[in-house]
ZAMARGU-4260 file (C-alpha; in steps of 0.2 Angstrom, whole numbers, plus 5000, padded with zeros to 4 digits):
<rodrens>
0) 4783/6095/5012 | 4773/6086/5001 | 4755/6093/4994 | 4738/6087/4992 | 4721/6094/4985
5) 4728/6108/4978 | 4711/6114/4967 | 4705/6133/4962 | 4691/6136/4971 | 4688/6154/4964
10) 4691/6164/4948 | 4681/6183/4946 | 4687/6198/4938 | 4697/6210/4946 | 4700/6226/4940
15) 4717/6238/4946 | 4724/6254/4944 | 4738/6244/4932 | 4727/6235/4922 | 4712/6221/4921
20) 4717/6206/4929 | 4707/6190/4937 | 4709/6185/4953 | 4708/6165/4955 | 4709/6158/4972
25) 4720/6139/4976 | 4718/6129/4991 | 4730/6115/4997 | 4734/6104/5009 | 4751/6102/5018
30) 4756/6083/5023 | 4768/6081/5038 | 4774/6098/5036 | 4790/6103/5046 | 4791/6115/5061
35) 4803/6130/5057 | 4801/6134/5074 | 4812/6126/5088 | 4801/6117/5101 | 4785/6118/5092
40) 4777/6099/5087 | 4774/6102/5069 | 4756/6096/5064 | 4750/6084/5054 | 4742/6094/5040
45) 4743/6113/5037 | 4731/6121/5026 | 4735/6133/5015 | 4730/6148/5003 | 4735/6156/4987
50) 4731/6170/4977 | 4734/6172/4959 | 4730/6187/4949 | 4731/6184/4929 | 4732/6196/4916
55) 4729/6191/4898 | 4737/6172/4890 | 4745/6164/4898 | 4748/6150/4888 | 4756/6155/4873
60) 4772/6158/4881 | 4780/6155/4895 | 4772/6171/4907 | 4780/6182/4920 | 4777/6175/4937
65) 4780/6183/4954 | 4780/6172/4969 | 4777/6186/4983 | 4775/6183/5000 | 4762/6193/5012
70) 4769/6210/5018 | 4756/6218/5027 | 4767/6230/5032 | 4771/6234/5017 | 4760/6229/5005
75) 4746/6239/5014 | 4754/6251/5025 | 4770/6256/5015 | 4782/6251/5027 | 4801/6260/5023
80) 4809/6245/5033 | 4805/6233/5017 | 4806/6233/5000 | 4791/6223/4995 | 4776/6235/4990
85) 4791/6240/4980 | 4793/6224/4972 | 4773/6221/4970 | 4770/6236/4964 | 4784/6233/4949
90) 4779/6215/4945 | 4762/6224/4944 | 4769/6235/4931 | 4778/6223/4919 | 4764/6213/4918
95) 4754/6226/4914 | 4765/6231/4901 | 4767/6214/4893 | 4748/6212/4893 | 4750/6194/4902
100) 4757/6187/4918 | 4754/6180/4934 | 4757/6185/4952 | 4756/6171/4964 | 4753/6181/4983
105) 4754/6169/4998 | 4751/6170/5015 | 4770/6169/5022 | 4769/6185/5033 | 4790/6189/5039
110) 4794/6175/5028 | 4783/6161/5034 | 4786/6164/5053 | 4769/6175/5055 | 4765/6193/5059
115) 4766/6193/5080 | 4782/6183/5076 | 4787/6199/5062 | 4783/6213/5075 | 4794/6206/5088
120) 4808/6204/5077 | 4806/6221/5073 | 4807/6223/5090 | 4825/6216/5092 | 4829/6225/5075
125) 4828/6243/5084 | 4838/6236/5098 | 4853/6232/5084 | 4849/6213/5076 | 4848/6212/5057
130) 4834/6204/5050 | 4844/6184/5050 | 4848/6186/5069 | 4830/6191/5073 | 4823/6178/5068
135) 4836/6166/5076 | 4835/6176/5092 | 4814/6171/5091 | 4819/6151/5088 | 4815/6154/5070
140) 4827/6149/5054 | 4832/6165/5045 | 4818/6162/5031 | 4803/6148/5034 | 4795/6149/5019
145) 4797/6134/5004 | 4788/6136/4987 | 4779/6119/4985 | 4763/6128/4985 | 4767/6140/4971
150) 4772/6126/4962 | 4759/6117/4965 | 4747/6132/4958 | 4758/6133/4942 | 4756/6115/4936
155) 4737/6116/4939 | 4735/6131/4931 | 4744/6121/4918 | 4762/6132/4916 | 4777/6121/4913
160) 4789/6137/4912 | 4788/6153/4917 | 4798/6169/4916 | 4801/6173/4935 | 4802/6190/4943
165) 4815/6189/4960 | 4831/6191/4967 | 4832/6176/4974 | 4841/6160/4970 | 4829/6148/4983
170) 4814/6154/4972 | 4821/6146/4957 | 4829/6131/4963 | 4811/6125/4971 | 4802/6129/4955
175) 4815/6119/4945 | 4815/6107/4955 | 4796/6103/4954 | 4797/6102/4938 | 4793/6121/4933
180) 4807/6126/4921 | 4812/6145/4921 | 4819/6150/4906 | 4821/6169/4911 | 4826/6178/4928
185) 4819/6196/4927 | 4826/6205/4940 | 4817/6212/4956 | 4830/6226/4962 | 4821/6243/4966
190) 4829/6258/4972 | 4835/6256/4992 | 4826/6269/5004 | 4841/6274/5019 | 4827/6265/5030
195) 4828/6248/5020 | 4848/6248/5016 | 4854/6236/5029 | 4839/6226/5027 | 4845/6224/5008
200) 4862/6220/5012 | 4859/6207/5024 | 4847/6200/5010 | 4862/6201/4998 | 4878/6197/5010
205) 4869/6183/5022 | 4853/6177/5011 | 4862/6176/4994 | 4849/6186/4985 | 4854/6192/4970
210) 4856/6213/4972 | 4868/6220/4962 | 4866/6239/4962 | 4864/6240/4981 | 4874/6259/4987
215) 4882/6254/5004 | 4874/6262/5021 | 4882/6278/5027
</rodrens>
């Protein structure tokens, strides 16, 4: 979906427990964007909203970049059923120790399809669906997220290649095709909890994300 108006709008320091950081806030516009929802008329323009927190320059090499999507349930509460306060929390970390990076975080609760939309598929998840069949079941396609806008954020931040943090394939693909080379994939595996195993395996074995060390469920 094409984008428009993509501008910072804010840039403040931002202190964490892994290290000094700024936080710069992005703005863009959606044109035409497509439903991922069955039924639902698409509308004309989406807004949307991205953070990026920063440590160190940027510029003299291509930086580490993670592209994480909104977890509230995880990033705020913890949640075992996810892995990805795990995988903030390490990006967090290798930034930290490289002294420069970026982390884009963008608001795609349960991979774009919204936090109501998340808790009911973790309703049908207790009731025996996997993570892919949940969001079918709800009219959903297994993942509704695209990564125009953190490619968009990357070029006016003025980063031509990066070194990018994920497991998954789709992440890389959208960057390169935009134009944002990666010249490096740093792994995002983190150890599985029992309560996250078939959720990582269905990441792996339906999703194509790239898990290697992944101990099967007992």
């Amino acid at each position: 979906m094409p984008l428009k108006d993509v501008h910072k709008v804010a840039d403040a320091d931002f202190p964490t427990r892994w290290g000094h950081f700024r936080i710069l806030g992005f703005t863009g516009t959606s044109v035409n964007p497509e439903p991922c929802c069955n039924g639902h008329k698409a509308p004309e323009e989406k807004h949307e909203e991205m953070v990026a927190v920063v440590m160190g320059d940027i510029h003299a090499a291509p930086p580490i970049v993670r592209i994480h999507s909104q977890c509230l349930t995880g990033d705020v509460f913890h949640s075992l059923r996810c892995d990805c306060r795990q995988q903030l929390e390490l990006a967090l970390a290798k930034v930290a120790e490289e002294g420069t990076g970026v982390i884009l975080y963008e608001q795609k609760e349960g991979r774009g399809i919204g936090l109501m939309a998340k808790l009911k598929a973790y309703e049908l998840q207790d009731q025996g669906l996997d993570t892919v069949e949940a969001n079918v079941q709800l009219g959903y396609k297994p993942d509704c997220r695209d990564f125009e806008m953190p490619a968009a954020v990357l070029k006016a931040m003025k980063l031509p290649a990066v070194r990018l943090i994920t497991n998954n394939p789709e992440k890389v693909e959208a960057l390169e095709a935009a134009g944002i080379k990666v010249v490096e994939r740093i792994s995002a595996e983190v150890a599985p909890e029992k309560t996250n195993e078939r959720y990582l395996q269905v990441k792996r074995e339906k999703m194509g994300h790239l898990i290697d060390g992944l101990v099967e469920a007992k």
